[in-house]
C-alpha positions in Angstrom: -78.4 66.4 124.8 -78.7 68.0 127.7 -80.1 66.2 131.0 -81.2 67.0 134.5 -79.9 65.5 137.6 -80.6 65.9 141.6 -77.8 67.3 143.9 -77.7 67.5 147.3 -76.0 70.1 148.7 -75.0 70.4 152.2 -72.7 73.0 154.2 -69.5 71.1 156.0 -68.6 72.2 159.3 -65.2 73.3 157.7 -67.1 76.0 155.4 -67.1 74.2 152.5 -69.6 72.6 150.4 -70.2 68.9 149.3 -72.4 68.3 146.3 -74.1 64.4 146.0 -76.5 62.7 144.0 -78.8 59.6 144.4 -79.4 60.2 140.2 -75.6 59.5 139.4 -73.9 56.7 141.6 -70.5 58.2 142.8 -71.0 61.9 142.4 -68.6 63.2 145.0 -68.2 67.0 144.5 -67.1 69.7 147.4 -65.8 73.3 146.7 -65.4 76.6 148.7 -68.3 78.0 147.2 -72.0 77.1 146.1 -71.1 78.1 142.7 -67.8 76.5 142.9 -69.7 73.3 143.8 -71.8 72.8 141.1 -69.5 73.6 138.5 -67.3 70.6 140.0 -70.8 68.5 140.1 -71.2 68.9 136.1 -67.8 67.8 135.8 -67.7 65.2 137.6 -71.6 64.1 136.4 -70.5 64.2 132.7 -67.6 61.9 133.0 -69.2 59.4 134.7 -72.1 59.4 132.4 -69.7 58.8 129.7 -67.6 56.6 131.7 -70.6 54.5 133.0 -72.8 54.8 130.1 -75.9 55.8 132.1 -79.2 54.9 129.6 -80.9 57.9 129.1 -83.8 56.6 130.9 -82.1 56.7 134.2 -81.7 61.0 133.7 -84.9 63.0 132.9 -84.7 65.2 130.2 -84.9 68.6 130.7 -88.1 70.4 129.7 -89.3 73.9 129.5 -89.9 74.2 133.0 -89.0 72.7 136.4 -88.8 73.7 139.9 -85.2 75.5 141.2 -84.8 76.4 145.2 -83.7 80.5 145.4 -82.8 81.3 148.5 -83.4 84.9 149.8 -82.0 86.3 152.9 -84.1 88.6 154.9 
């Protein structure tokens, strides 16, 4: 089952990125791309949620729709 968690992502004066989440205690993810980022998030989210056994409860379930930031340059 598939769940949805909060990251924060923020740009490191180095260039790279560093993904966090208050959802998912420890989530500690940084990569040289966006992209690159989150794909080490999910990792790093799905072992801990088997590692730590997080109750579903704690992880809101994905539904048909939900909110995603797109940025656009101009």
């Amino acid at each position: 089952m598939e769940k949805m968690i909060k990251i924060h992502l923020e740009k490191l004066p180095e260039g790279l990125y560093l993904a966090t989440s208050d959802d998912i205690q420890g989530l500690v993810a940084q990569g040289r791309t966006i992209s690159e980022t989150l794909e080490i998030a999910r990792d790093v989210a799905r072992k801990l949620i088997e590692e730590q056994g997080f109750p579903a409860v704690n992880l809101g379930a994905i539904s048909d729709s939900f909110e995603y930031p797109l940025i656009v340059g101009t």
